[in-house]
N, C-alpha and C positions, 0 to 999 in steps of 0.2 A: 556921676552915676556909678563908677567905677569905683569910685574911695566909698560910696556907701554900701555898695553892696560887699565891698571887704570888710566895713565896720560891724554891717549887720553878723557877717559868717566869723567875724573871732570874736566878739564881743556882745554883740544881740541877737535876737530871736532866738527862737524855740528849737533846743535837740530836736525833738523831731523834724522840723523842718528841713535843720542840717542833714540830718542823718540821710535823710532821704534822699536831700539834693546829692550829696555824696555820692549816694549806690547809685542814681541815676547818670551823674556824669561818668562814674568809673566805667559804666555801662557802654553809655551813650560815645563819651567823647574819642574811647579806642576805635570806637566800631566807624565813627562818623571819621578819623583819620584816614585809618584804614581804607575805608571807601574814596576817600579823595583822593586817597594815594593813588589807588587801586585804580580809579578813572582818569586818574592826569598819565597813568602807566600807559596802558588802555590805548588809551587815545594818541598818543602818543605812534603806537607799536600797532595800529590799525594806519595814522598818518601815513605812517611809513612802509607800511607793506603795500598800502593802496600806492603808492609812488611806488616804489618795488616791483611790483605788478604793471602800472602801467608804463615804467620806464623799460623794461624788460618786452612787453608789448611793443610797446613806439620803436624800441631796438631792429626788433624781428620784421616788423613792418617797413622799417624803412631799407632795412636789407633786402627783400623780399623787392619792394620796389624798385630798390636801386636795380636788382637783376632782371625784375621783369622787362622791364623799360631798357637793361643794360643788354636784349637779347636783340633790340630795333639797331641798336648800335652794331651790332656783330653784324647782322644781316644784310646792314648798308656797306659794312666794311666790305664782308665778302665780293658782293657786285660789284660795289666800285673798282674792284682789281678785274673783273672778270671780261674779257677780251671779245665774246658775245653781245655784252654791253654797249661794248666801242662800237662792235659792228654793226649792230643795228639800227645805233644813232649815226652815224657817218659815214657811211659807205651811199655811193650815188643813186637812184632807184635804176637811172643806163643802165649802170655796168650790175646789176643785182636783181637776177631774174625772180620771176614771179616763185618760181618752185624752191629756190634757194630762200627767198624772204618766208616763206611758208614751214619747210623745216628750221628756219632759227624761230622762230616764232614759237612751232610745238617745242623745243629744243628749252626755250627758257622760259615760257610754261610751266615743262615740269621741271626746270631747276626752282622757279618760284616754289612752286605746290613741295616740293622737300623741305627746301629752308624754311617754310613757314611748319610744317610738321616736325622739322631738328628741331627748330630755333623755340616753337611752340609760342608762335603768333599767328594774327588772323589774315592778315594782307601783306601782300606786295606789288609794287603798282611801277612802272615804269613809265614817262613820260616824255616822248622824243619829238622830232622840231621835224618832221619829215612827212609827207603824203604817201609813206607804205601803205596798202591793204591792211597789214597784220596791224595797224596801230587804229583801224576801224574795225575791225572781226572780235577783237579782245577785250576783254577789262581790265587786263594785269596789264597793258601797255596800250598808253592813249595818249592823243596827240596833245602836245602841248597847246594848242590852239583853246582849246576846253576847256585849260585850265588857269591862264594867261591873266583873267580879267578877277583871279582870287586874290584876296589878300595874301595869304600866306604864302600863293606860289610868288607872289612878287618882294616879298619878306627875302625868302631862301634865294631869291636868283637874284635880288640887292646884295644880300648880305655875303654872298659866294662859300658860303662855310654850312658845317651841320647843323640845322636846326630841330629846334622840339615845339609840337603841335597839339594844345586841346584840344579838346571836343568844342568846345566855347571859340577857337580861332575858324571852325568850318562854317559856323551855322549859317552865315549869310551865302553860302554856296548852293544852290539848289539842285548844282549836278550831284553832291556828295552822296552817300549812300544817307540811307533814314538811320543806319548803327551808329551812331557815338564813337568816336574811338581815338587815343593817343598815338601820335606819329612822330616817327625819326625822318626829316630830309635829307637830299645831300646831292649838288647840284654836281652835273660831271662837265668837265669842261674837255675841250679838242687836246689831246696831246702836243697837236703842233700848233696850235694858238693859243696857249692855255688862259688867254680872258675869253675867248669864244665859246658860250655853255652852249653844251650837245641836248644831254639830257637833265632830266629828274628824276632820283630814285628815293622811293617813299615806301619805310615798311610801317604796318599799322596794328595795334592791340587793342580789344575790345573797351571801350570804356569801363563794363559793366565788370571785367576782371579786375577794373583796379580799383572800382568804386566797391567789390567783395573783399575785397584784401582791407582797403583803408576800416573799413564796416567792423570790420572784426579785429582793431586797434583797442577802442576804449575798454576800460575796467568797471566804469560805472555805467547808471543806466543812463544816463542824462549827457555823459560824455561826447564828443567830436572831434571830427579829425579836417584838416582846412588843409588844401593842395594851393600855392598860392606861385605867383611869378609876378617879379615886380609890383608889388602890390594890390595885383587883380586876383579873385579867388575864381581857380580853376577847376576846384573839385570841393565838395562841402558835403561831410555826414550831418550835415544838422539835425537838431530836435526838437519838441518841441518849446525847451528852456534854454534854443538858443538865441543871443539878442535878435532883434526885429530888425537893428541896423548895423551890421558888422561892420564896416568900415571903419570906426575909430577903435575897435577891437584889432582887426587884421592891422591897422596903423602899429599899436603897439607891439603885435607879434613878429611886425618886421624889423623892428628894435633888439630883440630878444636876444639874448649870450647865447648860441646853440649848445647844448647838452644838459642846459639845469635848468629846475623849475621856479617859475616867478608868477609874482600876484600880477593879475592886473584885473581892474575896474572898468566896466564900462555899463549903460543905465541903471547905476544903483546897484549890480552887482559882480561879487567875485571872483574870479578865477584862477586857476592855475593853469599855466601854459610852458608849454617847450616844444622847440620848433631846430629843427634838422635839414642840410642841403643836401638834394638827393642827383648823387653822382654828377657827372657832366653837363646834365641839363642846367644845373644853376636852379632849379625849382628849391623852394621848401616846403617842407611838411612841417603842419603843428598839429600837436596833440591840447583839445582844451577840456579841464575837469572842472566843474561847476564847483567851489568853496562846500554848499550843501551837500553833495557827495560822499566828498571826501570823509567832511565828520556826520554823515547821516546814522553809521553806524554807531558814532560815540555818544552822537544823543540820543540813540534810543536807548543806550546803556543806562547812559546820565538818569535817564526819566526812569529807569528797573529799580536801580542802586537806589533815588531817592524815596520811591514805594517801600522798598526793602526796608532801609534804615528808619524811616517812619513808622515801619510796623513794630521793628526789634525796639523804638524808640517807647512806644504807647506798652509793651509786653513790660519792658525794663522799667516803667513807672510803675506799673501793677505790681512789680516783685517790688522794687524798693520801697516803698508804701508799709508793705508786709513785710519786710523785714527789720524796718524800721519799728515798726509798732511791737511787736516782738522781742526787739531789745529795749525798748525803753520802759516795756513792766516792771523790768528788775531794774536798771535804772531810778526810775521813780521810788520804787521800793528801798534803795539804798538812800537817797537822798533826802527819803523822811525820816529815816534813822539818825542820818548826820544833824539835821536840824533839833531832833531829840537831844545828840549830845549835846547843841549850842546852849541847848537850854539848861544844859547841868546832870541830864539823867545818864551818868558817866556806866550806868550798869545796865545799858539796853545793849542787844545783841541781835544779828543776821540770820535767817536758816537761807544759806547757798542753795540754787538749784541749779541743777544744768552743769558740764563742764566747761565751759570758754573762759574769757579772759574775766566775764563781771563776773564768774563763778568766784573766780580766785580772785576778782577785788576783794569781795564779800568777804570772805576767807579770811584775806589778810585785811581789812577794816576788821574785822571779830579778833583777830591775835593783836591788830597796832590799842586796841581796846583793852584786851588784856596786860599790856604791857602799860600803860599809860598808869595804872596804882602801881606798877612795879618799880619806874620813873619815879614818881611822886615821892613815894619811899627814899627812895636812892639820893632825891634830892639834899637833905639835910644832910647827910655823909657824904656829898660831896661839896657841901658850903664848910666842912672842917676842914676837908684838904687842902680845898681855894685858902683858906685860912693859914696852913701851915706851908705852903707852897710861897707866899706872901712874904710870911717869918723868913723863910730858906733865901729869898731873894736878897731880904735887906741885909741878913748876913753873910752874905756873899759882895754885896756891896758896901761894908764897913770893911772887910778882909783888907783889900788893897790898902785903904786908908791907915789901916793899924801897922800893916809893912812899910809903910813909907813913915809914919811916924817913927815903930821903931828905927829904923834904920838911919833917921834923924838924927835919935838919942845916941845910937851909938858913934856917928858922927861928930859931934859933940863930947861924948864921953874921952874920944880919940883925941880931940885939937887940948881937951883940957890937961891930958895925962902925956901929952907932947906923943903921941903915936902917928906920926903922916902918912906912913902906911898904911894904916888901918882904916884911915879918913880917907884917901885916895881908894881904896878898893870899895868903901861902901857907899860914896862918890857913885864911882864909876856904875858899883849894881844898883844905887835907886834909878838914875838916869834909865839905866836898860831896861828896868821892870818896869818904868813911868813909859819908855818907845813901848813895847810890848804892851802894854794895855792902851796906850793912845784914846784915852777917855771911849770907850766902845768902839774905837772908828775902826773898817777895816781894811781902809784907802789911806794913803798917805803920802807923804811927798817924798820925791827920792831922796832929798838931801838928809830928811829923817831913817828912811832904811841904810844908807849909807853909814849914817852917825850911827845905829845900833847895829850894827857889825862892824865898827870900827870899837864900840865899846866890848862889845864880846874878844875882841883881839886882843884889847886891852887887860880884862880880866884877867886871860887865859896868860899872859906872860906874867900878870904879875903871880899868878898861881905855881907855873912852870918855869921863875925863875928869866924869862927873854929867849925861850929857846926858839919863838916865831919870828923870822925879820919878814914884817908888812911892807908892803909897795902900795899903794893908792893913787892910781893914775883915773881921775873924776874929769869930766868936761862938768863944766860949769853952768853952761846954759842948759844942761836937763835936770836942774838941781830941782825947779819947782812942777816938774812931772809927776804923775800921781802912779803908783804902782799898788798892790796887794801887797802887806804889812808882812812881814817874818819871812822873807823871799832866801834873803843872801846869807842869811848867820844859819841855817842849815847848813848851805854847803860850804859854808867856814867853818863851820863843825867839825863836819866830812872829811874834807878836808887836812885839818888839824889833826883829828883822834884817829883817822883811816888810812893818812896818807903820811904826814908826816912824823907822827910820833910813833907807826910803826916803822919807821927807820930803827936800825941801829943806833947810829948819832939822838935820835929823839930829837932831833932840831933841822931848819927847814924855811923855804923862803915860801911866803905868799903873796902874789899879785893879784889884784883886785884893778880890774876896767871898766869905765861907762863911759859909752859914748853914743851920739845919736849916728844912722843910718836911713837915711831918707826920711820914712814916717815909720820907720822905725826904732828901738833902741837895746842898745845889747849890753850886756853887765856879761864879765867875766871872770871867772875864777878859777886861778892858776895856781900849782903848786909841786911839787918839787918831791914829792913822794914815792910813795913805791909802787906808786900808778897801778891798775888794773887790768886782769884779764880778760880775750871776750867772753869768757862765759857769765862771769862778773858786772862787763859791760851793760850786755843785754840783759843782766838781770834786774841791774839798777833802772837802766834805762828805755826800756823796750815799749813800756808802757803797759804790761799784763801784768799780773800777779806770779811772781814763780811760786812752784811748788814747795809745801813746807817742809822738805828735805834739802832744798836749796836755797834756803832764803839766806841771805849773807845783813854783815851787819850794815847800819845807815839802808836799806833799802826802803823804808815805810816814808822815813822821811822824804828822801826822792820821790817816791809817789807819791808822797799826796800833794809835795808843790807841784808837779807837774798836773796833777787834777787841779788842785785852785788855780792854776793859770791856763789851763782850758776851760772853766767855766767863767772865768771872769772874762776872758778877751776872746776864747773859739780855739780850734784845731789849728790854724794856720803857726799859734803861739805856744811857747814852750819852753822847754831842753834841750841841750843836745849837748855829747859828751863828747871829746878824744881823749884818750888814756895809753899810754904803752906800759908796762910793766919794768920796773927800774929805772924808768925817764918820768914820771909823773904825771898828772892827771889837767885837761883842761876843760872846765861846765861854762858851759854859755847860756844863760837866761835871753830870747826875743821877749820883750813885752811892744806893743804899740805907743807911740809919744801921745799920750793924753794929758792936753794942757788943763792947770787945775782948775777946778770951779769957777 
C-alpha cells in the first residue's frame, strides 16, 4: 500500500490531486504533531502536578497526624511522672481519709481538664485497681474492674508497654462512650514492684478529628485515604469508586516502598497508591488515586484537541481544493502550449498572468522559445569548430611523433659522421621527452620518475661540462610504486639552476633518496647550494601565492607540484623543505606507497 501510494505521488495521478494532497498535509500534518506533542506535554505535566499535589497533601497529612496523635503521647508522658498518680493508685484506703481522697480527686480533675485544653484532646481517663469513692463519683478515673473484661485493657496490661487504640478495638465495649475516638495507653506499674500494675492511664482524641484531617488528603474526587495496622483497616475515606472488597488491595499496600507512588490492580481496576508509618504507633497511612483521576483531565483535553484538529482539518481541505484549482489554470494553460511545440509550432507564445513562480515559468518558457532559433542558427557554426577543434587535436598528436622521429635521424646522422656525443645527448633527450609524455598517462612507476631525473642530470652535465656530482641512493623495492609523473626533475631543476650553479664554483653535489616509511614513502633532494632564506623559504613553500613584488625565481614550479600532490593523494601529502643559506637546501617529497595496478 505503501510503495503504491509513492508510485502514484511521483509518477501518476492527476496535479490536482497532488497538489491538494500537498496543501492539505502541509496543513494537516504540522498542526496534527503539534497537537500530539502538545498532549503527550499535557499530560504528562498534569501527571505530575496531580502527584505534586497529592504527595504534598499526603506530606502535610501525615505530619499533622503524626502530631495530632503525637500530643496522646505527651499527655501519657506527663502523668506517668506525675506523683498524684502514684498516690492515688497505691496508697492504702486505712491510712487515706475520705477528705484527703476527695481533694486529690478535684486536684487531678483539673490537672486532666488542662492538659486536655494544652495538649488540645478530648479525654483523659485514669483507671486504678482500688475501692476509693473518687474512682465511683468520676469519669476521668474509674475502677479497673469496668474495664478488666476489654480486650484492649487486656492487650495494654499483657503487653506492659504503650499502646495505640481505634475506634474499631472499642466497639465490643458497651461501657465505652457512644464517641468514636483514637487512644494512647500506658500501664503504671508499683515502683517498688515494678511487675505489679497499679493503674491505667488513657488519653483519647475524637475519631471525627482524624477522620476531618484524613477527608481533606485526596486531590481528586474519587481519591482515598486508608489508616491501616497490621493489615486491618482502621480508618477508610472511601467512595463510592472504591473497591467492594479491599482486602486484596490493603494486601498490596502493605507491600508498598513508603514514599513513592506505585500501580496496583485490584477488580479490574487501577490505582495509584503511597503509604507512610505514622510516628510511634507503627500505623500507616495510604493515599489511593483511581488511574481515571489522574488522567481525567488529559482525556478531556484528548477529546478538545481532537474536535479541534478535525475541524482546522475539514477548513484545510476547503482551502487546499481552492488553491489547487487556482494554480492549475495556468498550469494547464502552459502545458497546451508545450504540447503545441511537440508538435512542431516552434512560433507559439505565453501571455504570463499573475506574479509567482508559473508567472516566470511562462516567462522564461516565452525567452527559452525565443532562443531555441537563435540555437538552431548557431548550430552549424559550431559543427565548423567541432570540425577544426578535431584538425588541432590530430596535430597535436602527430607533433610528438615527428620529434621523436627527428631526433631519430639526427641520431643516426651522428653514429654515421662518428659524433658519439651528439648521439649520446639526443639518446638521452628522446628517452626524457618519451618519460614526459608517457603515452598520456599521468601515473607512473617510480622507477620511471627516477629514470627521467636521472636523465635530466644527465643532460645538464653533458651541457655544463660535469660540473653536477649525482649520488642516487634508490630502495629497490618501491621501484614498481606508482607516483604522479614530473615530481622530481623540478626540483633537480631547482636545485641545479638556484642552488648550485649560483655558486661561485658553479659546481656542486646532488643527492637524490627513496625510500619506503611504513605506508609511506619519501624521495629526497639534497644539495649543496647556496641554500635559502626564510623569507624565501616560505615563499616557496608556505603554500599561498606571494605577492608579485616578491615572487622569487623556481616558485610556480614549487607550487604547482605541491597542488598536484594534494589533489592526487590529500593534505596529509606534500613538501616540506630545510634550507640554511651557505649550507644548502634539503626537499622532501611524502607521497603514500600505492602498489601498481
Amino acid at each position: 500500500m505503501k510503495n503504491k501510494f509513492l508510485r502514484w505521488f511521483t509518477a501518476g495521478g492527476r496535479l490536482g490531486s497532488k497538489l491538494m494532497c500537498i496543501y492539505f498535509l502541509l496543513i494537516v500534518l504540522p498542526l496534527g504533531m503539534f497537537s500530539f506533542y502538545a498532549y503527550l506535554r499535557v499530560r504528562n505535566m498534569v501527571q505530575e502536578q496531580t502527584f505534586s499535589a497529592a504527595r504534598a497533601a499526603f506530606d502535610d497529612t501525615c505530619l499533622s497526624l503524626e502530631r495530632l496523635l503525637g500530643r496522646l503521647d505527651g499527655v501519657i508522658d506527663i502523668l506517668s511522672t506525675d506523683p498524684l498518680v502514684y498516690t492515688m493508685a497505691s496508697n492504702d484506703p486505712g491510712d487515706y481519709t475520705y477528705i484527703h481522697r476527695l481533694e486529690d480527686s478535684a486536684q487531678l480533675a483539673t490537672t486532666f481538664e488542662h492538659l486536655c485544653m494544652l495538649a488540645d484532646i478530648d479525654s483523659i481517663r485514669l483507671y486504678v485497681n482500688n475501692d476509693y469513692s473518687y474512682s465511683n463519683t468520676t469519669t476521668n478515673i474509674i475502677r479497673i474492674s469496668q474495664a478488666a473484661h476489654n480486650s484492649w485493657f487486656q492487650s495494654a496490661s499483657k503487653n506492659g508497654r504503650r499502646m495505640w487504640y481505634a475506634p474499631v478495638d472499642f466497639e465490643e465495649c458497651g461501657q465505652e462512650p457512644a464517641q468514636p475516638c483514637f487512644s494512647s495507653v500506658q500501664v503504671i506499674y508499683n515502683p517498688n514492684e515494678v511487675t505489679e500494675p497499679l493503674a491505667v492511664l488513657r488519653a483519647d482524641i475524637d475519631a471525627e478529628r482524624v477522620a476531618q484531617l484524613l477527608c481533606e488528603t485526596s486531590v481528586t474526587d474519587n481519591g482515598w485515604i486508608l489508616l491501616l495496622r497490621d493489615g486491618r483497616i482502621l480508618h477508610s475515606s472511601a467512595s463510592d469508586s472504591s473497591p467492594s472488597h479491599p482486602d486484596a488491595l490493603v494486601r498490596q499496600v502493605q507491600s508498598l516502598t513508603p514514599g513513592t507512588w506505585e500501580t496496583l490492580q485490584t477488580e479490574g481496576r487501577e490505582y495509584y497508591a503511597r503509604c507512610e508509618k505514622i510516628g510511634p504507633s507503627g500505623w500507616l497511612i495510604a493515599s489511593i488515586l483511581p488511574h481515571r483521576d489522574v488522567f481525567r483531565l488529559s482525556r478531556e483535553m484528548s477529546v478538545e484537541m481532537f474536535v479541534f484538529v478535525l475541524s482546522v482539518s475539514l477548513a484545510a481541505y476547503l482551502l487546499a481544493y481552492l488553491i489547487s484549482q487556482s494554480t492549475l489554470k495556468r498550469i494547464a494553460q502552459l502545458t497546451g502550449t508545450m504540447q503545441a511545440v511537440e508538435k512542431g509550432n516552434v512560433a507559439v507564445r505565453l501571455e504570463p498572468s499573475g506574479d509567482d513562480e508559473i508567472a516566470q515559468l511562462m516567462s522564461g518558457f516565452n525567452q527559452m522559445m525565443d532562443q531555441v532559433d537563435a540555437l538552431m542558427e548557431e548550430r552549424m557554426e559550431h559543427g565548423r569548430q567541432i570540425k577544426n577543434l578535431e584538425l588541432k587535436a590530430l596535430q597535436a598528436q602527430i607533433n610528438p611523433h615527428f620529434l621523436y622521429n627527428s631526433l631519430d635521424l639526427i641520431n643516426c646522422t651522428a653514429i654515421s659522421r662518428n659524433v658519439p656525443e651528439i648521439s649520446r645527448m639526443v639518446n638521452a633527450l628522446g628517452q626524457f621527452y618519451r618519460l614526459s609524455l608517457s603515452n598520456g598517462r599521468e601515473v607512473i612507476s617510480l622507477s620511471e620518475e627516477i629514470k627521467h631525473a636521472r636523465l635530466y642530470v644527465e643532460i645538464q652535465n653533458m651541457r655544463f661540462e660535469n660540473r653536477i656530482s649525482a649520488k642516487w641512493d634508490i630502495d629497490p623495492s618501491i621501484d614498481s610504486c606508482q607516483i604522479v609523473k614530473i615530481v622530481l626533475q623540478p626540483l633537480i631543476e631547482n636545485a641545479i639552476l638556484h642552488g648550485i650553479f649560483e655558486k661561485t664554483s658553479k659546481c656542486g653535489c646532488l643527492e637524490v633518496k627513496a625510500c619506503r616509511s611504513a605506508d609511506c614513502i619519501r624521495l629526497t633532494v639534497a644539495d649543496d647550494g647556496i641554500g635559502m632564506d626564510e623569507n624565501t623559504l616560505l615563499a616557496h613553500f608556505s603554500g599561498t601565492a606571494p605577492p608579485e613584488n616578491q615572487k622569487t625565481p623556481g616558485g610556480y614550479g614549487i607550487r604547482n607540484i605541491q597542488e598536484r600532490l594534494v589533489l592526487a593523494y590529500g593534505a596529509p601529502y606534500g613538501l616540506s623543505c630545510v634550507s640554511r643559506p651557505g649550507e644548502g637546501t634539503v626537499v622532501t617529497v611524502c607521497i603514500p606507497a600505492v602498489p601498481p595496478p
